[in-house]
C-alpha positions in Angstrom: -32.0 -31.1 76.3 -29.9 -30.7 73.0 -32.2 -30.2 70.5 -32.5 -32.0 67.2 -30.2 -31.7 64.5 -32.6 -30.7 61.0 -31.7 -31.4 57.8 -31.0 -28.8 55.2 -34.5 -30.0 52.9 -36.7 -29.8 56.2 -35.5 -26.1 56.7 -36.2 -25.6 53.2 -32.7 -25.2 52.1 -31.4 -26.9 48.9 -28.9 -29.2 49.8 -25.6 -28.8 48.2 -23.9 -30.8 45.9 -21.2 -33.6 45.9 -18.4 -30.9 45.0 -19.7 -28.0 47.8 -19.8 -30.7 49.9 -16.1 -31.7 49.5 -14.8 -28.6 48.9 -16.2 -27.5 52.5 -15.0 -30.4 53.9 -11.5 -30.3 52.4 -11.4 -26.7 53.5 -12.3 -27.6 57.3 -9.7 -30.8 57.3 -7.2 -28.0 56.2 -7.8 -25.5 58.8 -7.3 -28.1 61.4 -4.4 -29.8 60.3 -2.4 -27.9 57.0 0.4 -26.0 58.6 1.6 -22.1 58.3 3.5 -22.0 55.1 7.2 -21.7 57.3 6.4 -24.9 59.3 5.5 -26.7 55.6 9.1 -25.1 54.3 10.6 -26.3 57.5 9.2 -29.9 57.1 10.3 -29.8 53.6 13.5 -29.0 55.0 13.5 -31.8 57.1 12.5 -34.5 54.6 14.6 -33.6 52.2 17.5 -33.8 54.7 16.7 -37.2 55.9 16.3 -38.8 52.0 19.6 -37.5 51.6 21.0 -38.9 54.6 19.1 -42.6 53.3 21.3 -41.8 49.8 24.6 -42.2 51.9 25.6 -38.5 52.6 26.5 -38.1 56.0 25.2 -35.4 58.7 28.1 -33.1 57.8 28.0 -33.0 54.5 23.8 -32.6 54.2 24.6 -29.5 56.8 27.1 -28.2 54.8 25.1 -28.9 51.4 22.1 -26.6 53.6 24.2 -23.9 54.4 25.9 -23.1 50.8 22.7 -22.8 49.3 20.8 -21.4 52.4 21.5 -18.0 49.9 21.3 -19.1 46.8 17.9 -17.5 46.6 19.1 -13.6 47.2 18.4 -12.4 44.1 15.2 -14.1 43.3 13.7 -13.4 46.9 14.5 -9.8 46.0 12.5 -10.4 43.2 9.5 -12.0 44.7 10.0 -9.3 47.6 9.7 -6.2 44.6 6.7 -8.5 42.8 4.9 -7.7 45.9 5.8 -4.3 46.6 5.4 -2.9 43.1 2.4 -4.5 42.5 1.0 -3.3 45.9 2.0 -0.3 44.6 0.3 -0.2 41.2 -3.2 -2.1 42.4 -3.1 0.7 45.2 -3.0 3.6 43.0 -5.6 6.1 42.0 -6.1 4.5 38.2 -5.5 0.7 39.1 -8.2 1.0 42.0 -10.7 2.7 40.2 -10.1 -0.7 37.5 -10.5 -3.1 40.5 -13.5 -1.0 41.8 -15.3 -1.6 38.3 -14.1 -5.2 38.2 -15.7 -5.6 41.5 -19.5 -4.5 40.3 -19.4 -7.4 38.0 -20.4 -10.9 40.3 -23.4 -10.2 41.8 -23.5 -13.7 44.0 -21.2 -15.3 46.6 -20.7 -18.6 43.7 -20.3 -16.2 40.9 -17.6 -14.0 42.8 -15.4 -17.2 43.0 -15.5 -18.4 39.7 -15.2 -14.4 38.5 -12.0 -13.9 41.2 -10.5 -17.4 39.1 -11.0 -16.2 35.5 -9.5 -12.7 36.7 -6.7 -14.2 38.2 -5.8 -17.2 35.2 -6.3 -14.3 32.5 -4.0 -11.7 34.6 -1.3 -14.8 35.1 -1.2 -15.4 31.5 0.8 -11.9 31.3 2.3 -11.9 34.6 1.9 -13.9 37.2 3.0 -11.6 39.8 0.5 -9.5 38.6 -2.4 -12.1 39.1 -1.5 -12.7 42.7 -1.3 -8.8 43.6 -4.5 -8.1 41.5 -6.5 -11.1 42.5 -5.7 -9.8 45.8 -7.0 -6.6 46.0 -10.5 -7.8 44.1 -10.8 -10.3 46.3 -10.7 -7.9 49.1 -13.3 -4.9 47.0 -15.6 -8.4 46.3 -15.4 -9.6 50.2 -16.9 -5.3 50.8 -19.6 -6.0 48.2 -20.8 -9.4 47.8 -22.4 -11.1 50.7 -22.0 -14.4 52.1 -18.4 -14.6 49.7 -16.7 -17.7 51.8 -13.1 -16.5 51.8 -11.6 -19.3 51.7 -13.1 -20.6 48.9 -12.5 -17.3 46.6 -8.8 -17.0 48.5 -8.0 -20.4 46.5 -9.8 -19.0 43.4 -7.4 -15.9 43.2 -4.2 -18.5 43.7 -5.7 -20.4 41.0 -3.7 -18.2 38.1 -0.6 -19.5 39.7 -1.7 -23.5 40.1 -2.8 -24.1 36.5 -1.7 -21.5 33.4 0.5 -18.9 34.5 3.5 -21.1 32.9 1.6 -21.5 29.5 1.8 -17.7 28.8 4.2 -15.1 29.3 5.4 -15.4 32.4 7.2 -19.1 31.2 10.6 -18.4 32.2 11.8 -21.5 30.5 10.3 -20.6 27.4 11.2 -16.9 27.3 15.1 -18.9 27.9 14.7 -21.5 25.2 14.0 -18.4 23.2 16.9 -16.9 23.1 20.5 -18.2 22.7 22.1 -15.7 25.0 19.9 -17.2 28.1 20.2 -20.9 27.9 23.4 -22.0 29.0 26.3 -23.6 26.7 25.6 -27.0 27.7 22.1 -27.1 27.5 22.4 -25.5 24.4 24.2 -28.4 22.7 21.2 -30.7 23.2 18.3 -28.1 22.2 19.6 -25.5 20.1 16.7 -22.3 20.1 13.3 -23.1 20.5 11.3 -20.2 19.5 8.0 -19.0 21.1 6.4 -19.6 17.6 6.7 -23.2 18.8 5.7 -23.0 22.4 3.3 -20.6 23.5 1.9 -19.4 20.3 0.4 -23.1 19.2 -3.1 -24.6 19.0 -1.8 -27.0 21.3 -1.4 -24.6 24.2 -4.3 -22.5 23.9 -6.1 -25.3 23.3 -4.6 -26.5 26.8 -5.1 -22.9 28.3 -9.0 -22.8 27.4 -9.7 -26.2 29.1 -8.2 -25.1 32.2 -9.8 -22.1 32.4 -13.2 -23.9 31.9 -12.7 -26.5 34.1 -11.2 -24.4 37.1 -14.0 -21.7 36.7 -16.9 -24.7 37.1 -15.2 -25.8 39.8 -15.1 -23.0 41.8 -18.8 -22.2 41.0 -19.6 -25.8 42.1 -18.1 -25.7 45.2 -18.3 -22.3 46.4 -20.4 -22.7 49.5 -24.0 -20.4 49.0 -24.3 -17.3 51.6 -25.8 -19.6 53.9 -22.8 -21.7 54.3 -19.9 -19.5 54.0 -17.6 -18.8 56.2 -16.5 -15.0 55.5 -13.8 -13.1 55.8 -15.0 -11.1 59.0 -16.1 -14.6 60.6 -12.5 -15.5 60.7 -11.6 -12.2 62.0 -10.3 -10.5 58.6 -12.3 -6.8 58.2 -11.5 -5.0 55.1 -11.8 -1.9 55.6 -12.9 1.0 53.2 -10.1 3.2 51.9 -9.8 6.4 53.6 -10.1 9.2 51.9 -7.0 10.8 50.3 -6.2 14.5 52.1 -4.2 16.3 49.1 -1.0 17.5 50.9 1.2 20.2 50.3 5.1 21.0 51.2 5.5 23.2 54.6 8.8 24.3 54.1 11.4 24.9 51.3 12.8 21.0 51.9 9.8 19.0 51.6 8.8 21.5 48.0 10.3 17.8 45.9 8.8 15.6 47.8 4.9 17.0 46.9 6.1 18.0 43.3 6.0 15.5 40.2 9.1 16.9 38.8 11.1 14.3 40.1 8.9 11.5 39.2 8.5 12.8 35.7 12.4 12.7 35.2 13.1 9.4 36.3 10.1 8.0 34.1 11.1 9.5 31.0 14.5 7.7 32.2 13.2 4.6 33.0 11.0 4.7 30.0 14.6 5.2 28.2 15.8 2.1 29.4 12.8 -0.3 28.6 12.9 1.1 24.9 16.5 0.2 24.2 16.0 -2.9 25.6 13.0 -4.4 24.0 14.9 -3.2 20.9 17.6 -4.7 21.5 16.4 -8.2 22.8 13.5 -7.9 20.5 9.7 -8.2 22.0 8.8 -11.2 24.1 12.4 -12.1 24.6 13.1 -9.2 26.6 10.1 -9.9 29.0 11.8 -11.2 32.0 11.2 -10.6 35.5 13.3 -8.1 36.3 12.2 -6.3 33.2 8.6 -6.5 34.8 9.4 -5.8 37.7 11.0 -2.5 36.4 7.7 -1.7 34.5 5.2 -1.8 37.6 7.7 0.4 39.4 8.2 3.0 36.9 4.2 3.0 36.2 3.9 3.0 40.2 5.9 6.3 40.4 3.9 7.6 37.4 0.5 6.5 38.7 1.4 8.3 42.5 2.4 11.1 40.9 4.9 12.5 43.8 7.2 10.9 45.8 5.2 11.5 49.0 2.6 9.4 47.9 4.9 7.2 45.9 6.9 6.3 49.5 3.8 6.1 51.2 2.2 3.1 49.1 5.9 1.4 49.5 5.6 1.5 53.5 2.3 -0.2 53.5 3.8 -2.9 51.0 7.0 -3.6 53.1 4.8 -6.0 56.2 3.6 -8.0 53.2 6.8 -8.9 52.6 7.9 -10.7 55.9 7.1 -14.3 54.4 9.1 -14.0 51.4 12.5 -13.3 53.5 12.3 -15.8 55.9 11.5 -18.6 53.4 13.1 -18.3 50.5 16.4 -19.5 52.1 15.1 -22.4 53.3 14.1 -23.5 49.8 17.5 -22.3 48.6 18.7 -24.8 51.5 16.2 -27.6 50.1 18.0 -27.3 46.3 21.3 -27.4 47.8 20.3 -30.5 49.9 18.6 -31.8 46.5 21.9 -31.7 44.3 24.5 -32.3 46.6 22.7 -36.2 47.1 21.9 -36.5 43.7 18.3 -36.8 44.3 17.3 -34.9 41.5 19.3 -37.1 39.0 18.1 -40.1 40.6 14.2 -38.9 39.8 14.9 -38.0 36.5 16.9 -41.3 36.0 14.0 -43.3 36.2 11.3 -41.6 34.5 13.3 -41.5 31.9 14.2 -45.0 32.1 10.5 -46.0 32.4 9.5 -44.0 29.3 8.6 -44.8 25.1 8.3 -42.2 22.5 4.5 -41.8 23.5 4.8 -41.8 27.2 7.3 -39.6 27.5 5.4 -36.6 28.1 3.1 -37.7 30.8 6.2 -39.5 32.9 8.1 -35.9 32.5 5.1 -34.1 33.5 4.8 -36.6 36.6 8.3 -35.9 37.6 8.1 -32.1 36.7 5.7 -32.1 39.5 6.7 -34.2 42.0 10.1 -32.3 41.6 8.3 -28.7 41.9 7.4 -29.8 45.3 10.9 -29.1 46.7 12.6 -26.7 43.8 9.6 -24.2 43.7 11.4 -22.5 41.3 9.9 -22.3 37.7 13.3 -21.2 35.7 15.7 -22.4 37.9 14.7 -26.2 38.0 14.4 -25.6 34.4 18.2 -25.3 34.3 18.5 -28.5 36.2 16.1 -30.8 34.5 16.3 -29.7 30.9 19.2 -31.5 30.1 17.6 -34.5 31.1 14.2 -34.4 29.5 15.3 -32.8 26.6 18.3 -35.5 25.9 15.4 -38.0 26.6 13.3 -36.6 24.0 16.1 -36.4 21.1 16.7 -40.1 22.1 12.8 -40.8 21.8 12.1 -38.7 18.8 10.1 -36.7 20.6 8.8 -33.1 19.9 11.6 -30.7 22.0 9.0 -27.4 22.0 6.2 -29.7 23.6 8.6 -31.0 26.3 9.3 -27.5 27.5 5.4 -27.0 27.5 4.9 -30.2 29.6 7.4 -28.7 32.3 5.2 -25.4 32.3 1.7 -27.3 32.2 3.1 -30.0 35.0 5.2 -27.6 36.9 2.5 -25.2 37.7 0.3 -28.1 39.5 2.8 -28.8 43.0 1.4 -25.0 43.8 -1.6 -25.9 44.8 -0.5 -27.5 47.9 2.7 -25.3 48.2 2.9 -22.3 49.9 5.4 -20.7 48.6 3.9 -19.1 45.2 0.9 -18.1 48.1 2.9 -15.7 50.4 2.0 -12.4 48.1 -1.4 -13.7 48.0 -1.3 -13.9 51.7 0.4 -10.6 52.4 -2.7 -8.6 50.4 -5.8 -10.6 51.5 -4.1 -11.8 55.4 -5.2 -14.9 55.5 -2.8 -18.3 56.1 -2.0 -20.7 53.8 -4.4 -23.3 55.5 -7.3 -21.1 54.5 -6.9 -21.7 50.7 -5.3 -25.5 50.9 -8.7 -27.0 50.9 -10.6 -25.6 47.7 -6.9 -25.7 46.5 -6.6 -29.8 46.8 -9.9 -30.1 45.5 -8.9 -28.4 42.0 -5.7 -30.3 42.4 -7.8 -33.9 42.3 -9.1 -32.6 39.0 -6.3 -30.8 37.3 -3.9 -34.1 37.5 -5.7 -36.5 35.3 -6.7 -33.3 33.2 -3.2 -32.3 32.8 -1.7 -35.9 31.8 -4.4 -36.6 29.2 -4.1 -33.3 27.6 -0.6 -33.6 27.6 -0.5 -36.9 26.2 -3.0 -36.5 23.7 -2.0 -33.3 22.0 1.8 -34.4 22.0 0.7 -37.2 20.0 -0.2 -34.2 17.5 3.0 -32.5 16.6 6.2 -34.3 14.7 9.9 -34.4 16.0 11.8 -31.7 14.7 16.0 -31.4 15.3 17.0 -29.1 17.2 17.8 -25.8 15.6 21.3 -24.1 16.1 21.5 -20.6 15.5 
């Protein structure tokens, strides 16, 4: 005889609240039914091909649109690929994992360690975001060791969170860091917007005002929600063991070939060299501008040789990286397909068409945050969909009279939101803390039913704050 099911108060457990209760429920719909992050590219694929199809191109041309862009996406999935494998590199090294180890003591209970793992991971993104997901990563992983009962799905979402809700108000905003500086935006674009400095941007009371409500309100959300120890489901339920670092055996050359490859003569030389290069160029561009990805990139993998000291260990932490980076290379094309599909029908100038068209001087920056989003679901790229729609929003606002600098901060505050349900800012996530994208979509949709309405009103309200200014031509 089955025996009786008894409630959580009769057992003497506190029953938990309306958002645990979602969040665990949104987490076990997505399990069940939110697919790998290729089969959700390959969908995407698949959608986007048929709308264009509906818009009048024919079969031919929508394969031929596919294929021209299928690489389009080289140099930026080289990119992502080195985010991932420099950043392995760093968090795996001696310094950076005694950082993470410390970081780790701090939460002391399963609901603390995911709202701790969040305010890591938004604080990291506002410097890098690549950063956040490779750092977030690995603390999520030392946490998992320490903390009991830590359900890893919900802090999985928490350490994505840097990447769903700020990341694009600090210095990672590849369309601000290009509206900064007249070499990067293009000639046409240019024309309409002149230079919008970071003065304007990213350093107002505006967006940190912005910033610091986000953190807040994703950090109690992920406290709320986080299922007790009870409740969880952990990492080694679902089959995930994190194991303890094995101890390092210092090595030393056996013959007269490998003497390099154990000494940090090498490394030293092409640091000072590489150090070389940054200096001349942030002197050159001047500070912030400078800051692009490439330029970080460069950074972690000059303090990732310094850090390893010799180039044995150096090449060792870059084999371990390389499996992580699987998801990246088969992807990224496929998005790069999606773009292609995307422009060749004119779908993207059809969406911006008609917010446009449906817009007023005061509603301008919630419709252009509504179609920076929907947009971001098939062009997950922050800087190059910048290129696409800035002529369009930004023409809008000198038509409407409406602040330029705050536009570009509604693409960054609106296009950041489409990543909590899109896998394809989650792969280096993914790679470090092996887990699927349907592990994190749940406690990620959850923080997505609040961020929306959070995001509009914030940017509606503080817009109505700052004047229209002409655009400045240097």
């Amino acid at each position: 005889m089955s025996q009786p099911v008894i409630s959580p108060e009769y057992r003497g457990e506190e029953r938990p609240g309306l958002l645990a209760r979602w969040g665990a429920a949104l987490a076990d719909w997505s399990e069940k039914w939110f697919p790998d992050a290729y089969i959700f590219a390959v969908l995407a694929v698949i959608l986007v091909a048929a709308v264009a199809l509906l818009m009048g191109r024919t079969p031919s041309e929508v394969a031929v649109d596919f294929g021209k862009s299928f690489w389009g996406l080289v140099p930026f999935t080289m990119q992502m690929a080195f985010v991932i494998i420099t950043g392995y590199v760093v968090a795996v090294s001696k310094p950076v994992k005694m950082v993470i180890s410390k970081l780790a003591e701090v939460p002391k209970t399963p609901k603390t360690a995911v709202a701790y793992v969040a305010l890591v991971a938004m604080l990291a993104s506002l410097l890098s975001w690549g950063f956040s997901l490779v750092l977030s990563g690995f603390l999520i992983r030392e946490i998992s060791k320490r903390v009991k009962g830590v359900d890893y799905r919900a802090v999985g979402a928490a350490g994505y969170l840097g990447l769903c809700s700020i990341w694009a108000l600090g210095l990672s905003s590849s369309a601000a860091l290009m509206m900064a500086t007249k070499s990067s935006i293009p000639p046409a674009l240019y024309k309409i917007s002149g230079v919008i400095g970071l003065e304007m941007t990213l350093f107002t009371w505006q967006n940190l005002i912005m910033i610091g409500v986000l953190i807040l309100l994703s950090c109690w959300i992920c406290y709320v929600s986080a299922p007790t120890a009870e409740r969880a489901k952990t990492a080694e339920m679902a089959g995930i063991h994190y194991q303890e670092d094995e101890a390092e055996v210092v090595e030393k050359a056996k013959t007269p070939g490998e003497y390099f490859e154990y000494s940090p003569i090498l490394t030293i030389l092409i640091v000072i060299l590489g150090l070389l290069f940054l200096i001349n160029t942030f002197a050159t561009k001047g500070g912030l501008a400078a800051l692009d990805l490439n330029i970080y990139t460069f950074m972690l993998l000059i303090v990732g040789m310094l850090f390893h000291w010799t180039p044995r260990a150096f090449l060792k932490a870059v084999a371990k990286s390389i499996p992580m980076t699987g998801g990246v290379f088969i992807q990224f094309p496929l998005y790069a397909g999606i773009f292609g599909m995307m422009m060749g029908c004119g779908l993207n100038d059809v969406l911006a068409q008609f917010f446009v068209s449906i817009s007023n001087q005061e509603t301008l920056p919630v419709t252009v945050g509504i179609y920076s989003a929907i947009a971001g679901l098939f062009l997950p790229s922050g800087g190059g969909k910048w290129v696409v729609e800035a002529p369009y929003v930004l023409e809008a606002a000198n038509q409407l009279k409406v602040n330029l600098a705050w536009i570009v901060q509604v693409y960054n505050a609106a296009e950041a939101l489409p990543n909590f349900i899109n896998p394809f800012w989650m792969l280096p996530l993914l790679g470090v803390t092996g887990v699927k994208a349907r592990d994190l979509a749940g406690y990620a949709i959850l923080q997505l039913a609040f961020h929306v309405p959070a995001v509009l009103i914030l940017l509606w309200l503080l817009g109505k704050t700052l004047p229209y200014v002409a655009p400045v031509m240097q």
